[in-house]
C-alpha positions as CSV (number, residue, x, y, z in Angstrom):
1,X,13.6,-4.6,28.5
2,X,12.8,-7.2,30.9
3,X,9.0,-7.8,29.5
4,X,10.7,-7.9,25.8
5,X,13.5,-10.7,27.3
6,X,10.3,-12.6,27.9
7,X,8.7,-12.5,24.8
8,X,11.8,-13.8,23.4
9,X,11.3,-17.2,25.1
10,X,7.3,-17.6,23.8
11,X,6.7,-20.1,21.3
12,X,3.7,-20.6,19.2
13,X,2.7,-23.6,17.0
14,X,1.6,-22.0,13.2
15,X,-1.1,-24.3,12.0
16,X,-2.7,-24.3,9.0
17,X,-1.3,-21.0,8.3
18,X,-1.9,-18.8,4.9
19,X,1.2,-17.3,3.1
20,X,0.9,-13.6,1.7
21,X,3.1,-13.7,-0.7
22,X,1.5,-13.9,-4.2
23,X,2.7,-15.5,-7.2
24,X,6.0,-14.9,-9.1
25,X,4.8,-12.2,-12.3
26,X,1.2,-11.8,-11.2
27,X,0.0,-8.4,-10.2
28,X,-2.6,-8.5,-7.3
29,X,-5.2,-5.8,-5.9
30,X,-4.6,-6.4,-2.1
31,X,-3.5,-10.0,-0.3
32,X,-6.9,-10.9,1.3
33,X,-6.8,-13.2,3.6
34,X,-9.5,-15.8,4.1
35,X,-10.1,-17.0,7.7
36,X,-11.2,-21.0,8.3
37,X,-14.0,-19.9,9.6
38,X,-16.2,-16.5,8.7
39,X,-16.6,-15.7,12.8
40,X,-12.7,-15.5,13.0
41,X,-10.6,-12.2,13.3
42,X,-9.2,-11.9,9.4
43,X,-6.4,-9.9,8.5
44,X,-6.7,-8.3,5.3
45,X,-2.8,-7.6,3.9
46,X,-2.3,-5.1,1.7
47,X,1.8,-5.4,1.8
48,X,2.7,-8.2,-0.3
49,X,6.3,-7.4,-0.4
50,X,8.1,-7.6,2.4
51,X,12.3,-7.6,3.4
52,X,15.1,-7.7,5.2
53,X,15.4,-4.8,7.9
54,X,12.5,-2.4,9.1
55,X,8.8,-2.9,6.9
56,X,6.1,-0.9,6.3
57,X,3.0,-3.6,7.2
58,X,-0.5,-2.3,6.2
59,X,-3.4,-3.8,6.5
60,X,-7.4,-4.2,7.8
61,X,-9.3,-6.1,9.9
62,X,-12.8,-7.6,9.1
63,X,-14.6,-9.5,12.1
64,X,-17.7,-11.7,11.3
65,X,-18.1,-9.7,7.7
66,X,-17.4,-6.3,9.1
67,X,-14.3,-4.2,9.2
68,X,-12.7,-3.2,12.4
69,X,-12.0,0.6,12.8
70,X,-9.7,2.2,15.6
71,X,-9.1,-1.1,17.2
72,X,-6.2,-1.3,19.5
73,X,-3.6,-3.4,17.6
74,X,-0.5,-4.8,18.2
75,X,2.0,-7.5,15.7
76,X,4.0,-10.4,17.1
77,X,6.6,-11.6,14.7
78,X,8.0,-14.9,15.5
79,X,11.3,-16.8,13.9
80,X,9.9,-20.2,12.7
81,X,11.3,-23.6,13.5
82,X,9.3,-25.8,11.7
83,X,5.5,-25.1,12.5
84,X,7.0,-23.7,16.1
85,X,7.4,-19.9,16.2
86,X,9.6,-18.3,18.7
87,X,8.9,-14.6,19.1
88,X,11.4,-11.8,17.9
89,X,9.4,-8.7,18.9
90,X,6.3,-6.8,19.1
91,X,5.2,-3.7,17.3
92,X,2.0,-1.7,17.7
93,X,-0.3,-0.6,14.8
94,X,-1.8,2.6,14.5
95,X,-4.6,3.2,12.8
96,X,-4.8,5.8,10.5
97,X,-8.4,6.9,8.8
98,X,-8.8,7.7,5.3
99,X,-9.2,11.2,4.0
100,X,-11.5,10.2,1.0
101,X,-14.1,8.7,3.2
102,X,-16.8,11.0,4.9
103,X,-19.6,9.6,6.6
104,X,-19.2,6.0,5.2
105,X,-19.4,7.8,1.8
106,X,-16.5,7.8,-0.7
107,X,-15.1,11.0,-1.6
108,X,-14.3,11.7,-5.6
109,X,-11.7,14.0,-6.0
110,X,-12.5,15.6,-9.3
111,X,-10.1,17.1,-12.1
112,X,-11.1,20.6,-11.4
113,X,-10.0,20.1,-7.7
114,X,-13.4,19.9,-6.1
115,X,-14.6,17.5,-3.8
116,X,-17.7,15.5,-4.0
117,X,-19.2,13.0,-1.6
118,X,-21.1,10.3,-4.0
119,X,-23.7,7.6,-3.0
120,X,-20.9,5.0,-2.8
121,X,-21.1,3.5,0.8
122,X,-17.2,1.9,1.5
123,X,-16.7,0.5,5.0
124,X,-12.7,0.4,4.3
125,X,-12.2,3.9,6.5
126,X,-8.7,3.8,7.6
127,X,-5.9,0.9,7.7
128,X,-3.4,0.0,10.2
129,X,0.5,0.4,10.2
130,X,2.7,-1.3,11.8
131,X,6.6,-0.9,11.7
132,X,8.0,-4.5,11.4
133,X,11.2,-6.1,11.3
134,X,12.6,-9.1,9.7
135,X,16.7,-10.5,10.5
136,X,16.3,-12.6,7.7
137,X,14.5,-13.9,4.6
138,X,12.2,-16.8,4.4
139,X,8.7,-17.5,6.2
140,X,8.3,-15.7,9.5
141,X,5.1,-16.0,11.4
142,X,3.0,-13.0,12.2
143,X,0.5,-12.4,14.9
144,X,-1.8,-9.6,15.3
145,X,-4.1,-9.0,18.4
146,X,-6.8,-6.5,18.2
147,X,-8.9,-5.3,20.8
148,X,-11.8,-3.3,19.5
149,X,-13.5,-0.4,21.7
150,X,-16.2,-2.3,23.4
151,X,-14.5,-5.7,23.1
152,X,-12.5,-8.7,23.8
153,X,-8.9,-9.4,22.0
154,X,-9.3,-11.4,18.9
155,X,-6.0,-12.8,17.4
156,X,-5.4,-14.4,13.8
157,X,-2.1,-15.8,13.3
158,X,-0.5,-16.5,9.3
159,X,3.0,-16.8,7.7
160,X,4.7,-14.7,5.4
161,X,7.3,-14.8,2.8
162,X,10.2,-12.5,3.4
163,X,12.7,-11.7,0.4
164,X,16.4,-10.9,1.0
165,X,15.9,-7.6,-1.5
166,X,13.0,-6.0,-3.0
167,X,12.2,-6.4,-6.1
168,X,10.6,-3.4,-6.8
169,X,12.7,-0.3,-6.9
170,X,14.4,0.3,-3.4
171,X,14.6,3.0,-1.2
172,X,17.8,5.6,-2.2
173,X,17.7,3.9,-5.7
174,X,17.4,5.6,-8.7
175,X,14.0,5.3,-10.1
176,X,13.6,3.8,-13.7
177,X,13.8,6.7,-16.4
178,X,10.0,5.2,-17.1
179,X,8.5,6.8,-20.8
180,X,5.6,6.1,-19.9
181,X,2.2,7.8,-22.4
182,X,1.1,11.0,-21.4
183,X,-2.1,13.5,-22.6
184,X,-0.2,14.2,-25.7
185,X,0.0,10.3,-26.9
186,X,-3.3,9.5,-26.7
187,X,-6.3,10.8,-28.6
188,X,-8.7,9.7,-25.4
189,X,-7.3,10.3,-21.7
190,X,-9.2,7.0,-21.0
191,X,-6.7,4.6,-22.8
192,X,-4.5,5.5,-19.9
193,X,-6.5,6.5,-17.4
194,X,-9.7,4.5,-15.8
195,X,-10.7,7.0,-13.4
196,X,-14.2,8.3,-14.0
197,X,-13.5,11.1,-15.0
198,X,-9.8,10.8,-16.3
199,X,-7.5,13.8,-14.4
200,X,-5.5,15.1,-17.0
201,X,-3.0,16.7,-14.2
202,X,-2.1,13.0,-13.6
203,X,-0.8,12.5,-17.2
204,X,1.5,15.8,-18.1
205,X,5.2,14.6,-17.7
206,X,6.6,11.5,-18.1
207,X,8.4,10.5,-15.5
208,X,12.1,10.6,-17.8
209,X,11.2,14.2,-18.1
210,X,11.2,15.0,-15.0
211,X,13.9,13.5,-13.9
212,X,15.7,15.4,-16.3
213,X,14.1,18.6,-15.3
214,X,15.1,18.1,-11.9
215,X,11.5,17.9,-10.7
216,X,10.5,15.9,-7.6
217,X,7.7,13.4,-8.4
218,X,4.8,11.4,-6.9
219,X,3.6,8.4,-8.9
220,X,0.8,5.9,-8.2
221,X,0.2,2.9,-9.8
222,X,-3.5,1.9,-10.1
223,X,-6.0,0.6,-11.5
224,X,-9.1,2.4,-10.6
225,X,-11.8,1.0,-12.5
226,X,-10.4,-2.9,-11.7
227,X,-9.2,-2.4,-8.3
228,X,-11.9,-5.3,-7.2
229,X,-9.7,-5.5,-3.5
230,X,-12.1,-4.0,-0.9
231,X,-8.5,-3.1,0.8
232,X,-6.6,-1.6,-2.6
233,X,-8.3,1.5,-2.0
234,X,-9.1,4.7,-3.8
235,X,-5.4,5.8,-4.0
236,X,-5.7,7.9,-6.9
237,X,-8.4,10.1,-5.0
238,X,-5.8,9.9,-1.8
239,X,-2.9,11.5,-4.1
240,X,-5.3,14.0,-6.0
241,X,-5.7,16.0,-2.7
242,X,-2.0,16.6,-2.4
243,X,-2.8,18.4,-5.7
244,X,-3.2,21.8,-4.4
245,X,-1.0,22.0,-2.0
246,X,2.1,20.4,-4.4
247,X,0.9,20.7,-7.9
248,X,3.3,23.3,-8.4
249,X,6.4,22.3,-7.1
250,X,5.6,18.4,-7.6
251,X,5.3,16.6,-11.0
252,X,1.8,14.1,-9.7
253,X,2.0,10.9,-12.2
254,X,-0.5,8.2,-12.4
255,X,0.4,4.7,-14.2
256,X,-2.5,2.5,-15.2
257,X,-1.4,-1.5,-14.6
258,X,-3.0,-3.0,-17.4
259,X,-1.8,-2.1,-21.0
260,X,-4.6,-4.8,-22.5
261,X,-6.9,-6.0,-19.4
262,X,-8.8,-8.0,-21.1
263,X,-5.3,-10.2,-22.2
264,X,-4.1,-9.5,-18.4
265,X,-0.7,-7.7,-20.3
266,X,0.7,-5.3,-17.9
267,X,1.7,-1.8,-19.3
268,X,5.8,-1.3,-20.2
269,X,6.6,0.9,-17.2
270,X,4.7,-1.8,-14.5
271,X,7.4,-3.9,-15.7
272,X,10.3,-1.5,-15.3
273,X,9.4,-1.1,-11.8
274,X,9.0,-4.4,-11.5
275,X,5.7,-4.4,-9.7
276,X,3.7,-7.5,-8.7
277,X,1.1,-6.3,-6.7
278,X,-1.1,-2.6,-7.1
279,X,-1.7,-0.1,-5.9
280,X,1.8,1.8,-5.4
281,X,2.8,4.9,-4.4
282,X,6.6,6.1,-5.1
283,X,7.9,9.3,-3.9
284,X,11.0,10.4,-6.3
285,X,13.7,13.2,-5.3
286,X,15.0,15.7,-7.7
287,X,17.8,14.0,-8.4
288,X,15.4,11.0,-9.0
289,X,16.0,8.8,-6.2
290,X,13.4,6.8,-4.5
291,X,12.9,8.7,-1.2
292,X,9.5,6.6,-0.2
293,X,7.3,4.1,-1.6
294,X,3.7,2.9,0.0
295,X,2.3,-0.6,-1.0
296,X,-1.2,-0.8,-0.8
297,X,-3.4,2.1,1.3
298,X,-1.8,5.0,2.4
299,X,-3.4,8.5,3.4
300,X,-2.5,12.2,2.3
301,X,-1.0,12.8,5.2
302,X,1.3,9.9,5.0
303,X,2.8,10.5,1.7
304,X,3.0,14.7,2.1
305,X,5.1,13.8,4.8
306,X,7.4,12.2,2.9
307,X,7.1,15.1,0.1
308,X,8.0,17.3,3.2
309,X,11.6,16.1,4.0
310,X,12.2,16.1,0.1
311,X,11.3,19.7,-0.3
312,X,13.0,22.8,0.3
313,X,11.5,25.2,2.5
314,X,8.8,27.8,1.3
């Protein structure tokens, strides 16, 4: 308590700092970040939406080109006066790694449930998570401090844009009775799907039906084939190995973002949910209440977590 009374009296001066926040209506792949100067620690943001009360803040951390892995990582949030910051708190970041990386090799989870480890090097292995919370909306400096393995404590330092309410769908909401296109509307899986291959499991229910059925859901919002972010992930290969484990007991939903790319129109049910950045991961109750949602990366273990508390026992 005594070392957190003294943070509270630290004040920082925010110059030249980058806001996170993207533009009102524009659906982004990722919030990167780009540093002043290429030798800089940069902080690669893939929560672009961020509220009142406790936060979910994802993101990476490149270093002279080259992402960071299992750093030890730590956020400072400061109130801001002005371009003076005076610090609230501080919150450590954990680092989680990926489970569709292997060997600096991207993993395709394929429809038929096999794994396959394809000539596609990725050095985005993991992503950090810290907890953070905001008192109240408006721009609110962050910090973050990373100390790699072998190495000195870099620190970048950035504002962000904090919104009274979300404006996606909120947690203990019900989620939008979305009737959205499914295997049955189309006469080609890829004019909904831009996974190569498409995974017809993904596309089976809308996600109306289920919510009628009384079926628990997991839905993703992505773009696979223009997620150009090197931090928006393979999500869709992330939720594809809950598969097994949930497929029978979980309705598993994937929602392109573009209805026309080529026009930039998003699809009907992006705009239900009111999305402005991608990807997204929702988890829906059986009574069709938003139990968790993930902006951005997120790992297996993360969301069948959040399946777990929604799920009655075996």
């Amino acid at each position: 308590m005594r070392r957190l009374l003294s943070f509270r009296v630290l004040v920082l001066v925010f110059l030249g700092s980058v806001a996170a926040a993207p533009g009102a209506g524009r659906v982004t792949a990722g919030a990167e970040l780009s540093p002043q100067a290429s030798e800089a620690l940069q902080v690669l943001i893939t929560t672009a939406e961020l509220v009142v009360g406790q936060n979910r803040f994802a993101f990476g951390l490149l270093k002279e080109h080259q992402l960071l892995e299992d750093a030890h990582a730590v956020v400072r949030v400061y109130a801001l006066e002005g371009q003076q910051g005076q610090l609230q708190t501080e919150v450590p970041a954990s680092y989680a790694r990926l489970e569709v990386v292997e060997q600096g090799n991207r993993v395709h989870v394929h429809p038929d449930g096999t794994r396959h480890v394809h000539n596609e090097e990725t050095d985005m292995r993991g992503i950090y998570v810290a907890q953070v919370p905001f008192e109240r909306p408006g721009t609110w400096g962050l910090e973050v401090l990373a100390t790699p393995g072998n190495g000195s404590t870099e620190v970048s330092r950035f504002t962000v844009k904090v919104l009274k309410a979300p404006r996606t769908p909120a947690l203990g909401t019900p989620a939008p009775r979305s009737h959205n296109l499914i295997a049955s509307d189309v006469p080609d899986l890829r004019h909904i799907d831009t996974s190569d291959p498409p995974d017809p499991r993904l596309h089976q229910v809308r996600i109306a039906d289920a919510i009628t059925q009384g079926k628990p859901q997991v839905i993703v919002f992505a773009t696979p084939k223009f997620c150009t972010s090197r931090v928006c992930g393979p999500v869709v290969d992330v939720v594809r190995l809950l598969l097994p484990t949930y497929g029978n007991r979980v309705v598993f939903a994937h929602q392109e973002i573009w209805q026309d790319f080529a026009t930039q129109r998003v699809s009907p049910t992006v705009e239900e949910w009111h999305l402005h950045s991608e990807p997204w991961i929702f988890v829906v109750d059986g009574q069709g209440i938003i139990r968790a949602k993930f902006e951005g990366l997120t790992t297996a273990r993360d969301i069948a977590v959040a399946l777990q508390q929604i799920l009655e026992p075996r």
